[in-house]
C-alpha positions, 0 to 999 in steps of 0.5 A: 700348897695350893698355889690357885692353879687349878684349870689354868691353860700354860704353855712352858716352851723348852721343856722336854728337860732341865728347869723347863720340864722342872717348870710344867711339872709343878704346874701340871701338879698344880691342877694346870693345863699344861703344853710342854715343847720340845725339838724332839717330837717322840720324847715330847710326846713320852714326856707328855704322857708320863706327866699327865698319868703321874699328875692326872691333869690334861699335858700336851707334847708339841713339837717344835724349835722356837728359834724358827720364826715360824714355830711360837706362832703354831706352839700358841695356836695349838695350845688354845686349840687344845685347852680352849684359851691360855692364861700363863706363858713360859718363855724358855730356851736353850742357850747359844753356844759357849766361846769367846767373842772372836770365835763367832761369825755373824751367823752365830750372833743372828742364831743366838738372837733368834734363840735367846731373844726373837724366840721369846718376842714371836712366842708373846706376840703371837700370844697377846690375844689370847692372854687378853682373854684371860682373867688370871694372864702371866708370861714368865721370861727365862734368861740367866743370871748372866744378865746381872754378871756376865760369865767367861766365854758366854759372850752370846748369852751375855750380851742377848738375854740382856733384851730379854730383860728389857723386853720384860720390864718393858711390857710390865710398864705397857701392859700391866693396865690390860692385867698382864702380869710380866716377869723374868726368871735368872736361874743361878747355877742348877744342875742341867743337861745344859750346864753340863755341857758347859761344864764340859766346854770349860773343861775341854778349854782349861784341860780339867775334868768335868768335876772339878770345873763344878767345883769351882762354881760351887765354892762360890755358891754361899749355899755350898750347892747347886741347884737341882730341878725335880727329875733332872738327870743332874741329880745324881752330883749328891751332896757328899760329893759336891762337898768332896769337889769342893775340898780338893779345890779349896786345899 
């Protein structure tokens, strides 16, 4: 399918795995220019790498934690550097800690409006010149669908990516005059390194195993499944499997 990509300048943060990744990937396969980012610097650049020689389109690796305030600034400047402009921003992160609201002090609740909110605030800020430029502009916020039903023990991501979503709708309403197409995504459960380990805390907490904490968040998927990002290392719950988990919790 051609989605009407082709040469079109992203920057997708949080993306050396997991939806992120899953995310450039298709878009690198697309025909776009793509800069992916990552904390790790020599596996954001591997990554970089292998997906510009499988696509045969120009990838970037920057290195870089969005949740330093002096980082989003540096990721945009680089990516207009490297591709001469920028048409589609992708605000991705990982998530704040799992626990309950009386584990967290205040230093937990400011790391997490830094990682889940401020991150995506600075990285748009700092890209509204550039996407002012463009003829085809579109920023994509990732959050959760957290914000719709919040999740036992999440209470960082519950109450933050909330702003996320205000943030959102908000500069859909400002700037769709300017063109500046504004969305966010709310990723049901997929199959992540970060719901893994999240999969791993409920299990530690509720004294199960990893298995069978999936098992009960897939009986209450109406697909009977999660969802799986290309190349994610979370491919290898196979269906059959899945249907096995569920069958022990539902007998």
């Amino acid at each position: 399918m051609d989605l009407g990509l082709k040469d079109k300048r992203a920057l997708v943060t949080g993306s050396s795995r997991g939806l992120g990744f899953a995310t450039a990937s298709l878009l690198a396969k697309e025909g776009c220019k793509v800069a992916i980012n990552g904390r790790d610097e020599e596996k954001i650049k591997a990554t970089a790498e292998k997906t510009a020689h499988e696509t045969g389109t120009q990838v970037i690796g920057l290195e870089g934690d969005v949740s330093d305030a002096s980082v989003p600034e540096k990721l945009i400047q680089q990516t207009v550097e490297a591709f001469g402009g920028l048409d589609i921003l992708v605000t991705n992160a990982g998530g704040p800690p799992a626990g309950s609201f009386e584990v967290f002090d205040e230093a937990a609740w400011h790391n997490a409006v830094d990682i889940s909110f401020m991150g995506h605030v600075r990285l748009i800020r700092a890209a509204m010149p550039h996407l002012r430029k463009s003829d085809a502009a579109s920023v994509l916020t990732v959050t959760s669908y957290v914000v719709k039903q919040p999740m036992n023990n999440l209470v960082l991501s519950n109450s933050i990516r909330l702003a996320t979503i205000g943030l959102t709708k908000s500069l859909a309403l400002e700037l769709g005059k300017d063109k500046i197409r504004f969305n966010s995504i709310l990723p049901g459960w997929t199959i992540t390194e970060r719901v893994q380990e999240l999969m791993a805390f409920h299990a530690n907490n509720n004294n199960t195993t990893v298995e069978e904490e999936f098992a009960k968040q897939i009986v209450e998927i109406p697909l009977g499944r999660m969802g799986q990002p290309r190349n994610s290392p979370g491919r290898r719950f196979s269906l059959s499997h899945r249907q096995h988990l569920i069958s022990r919790v539902s007998c």
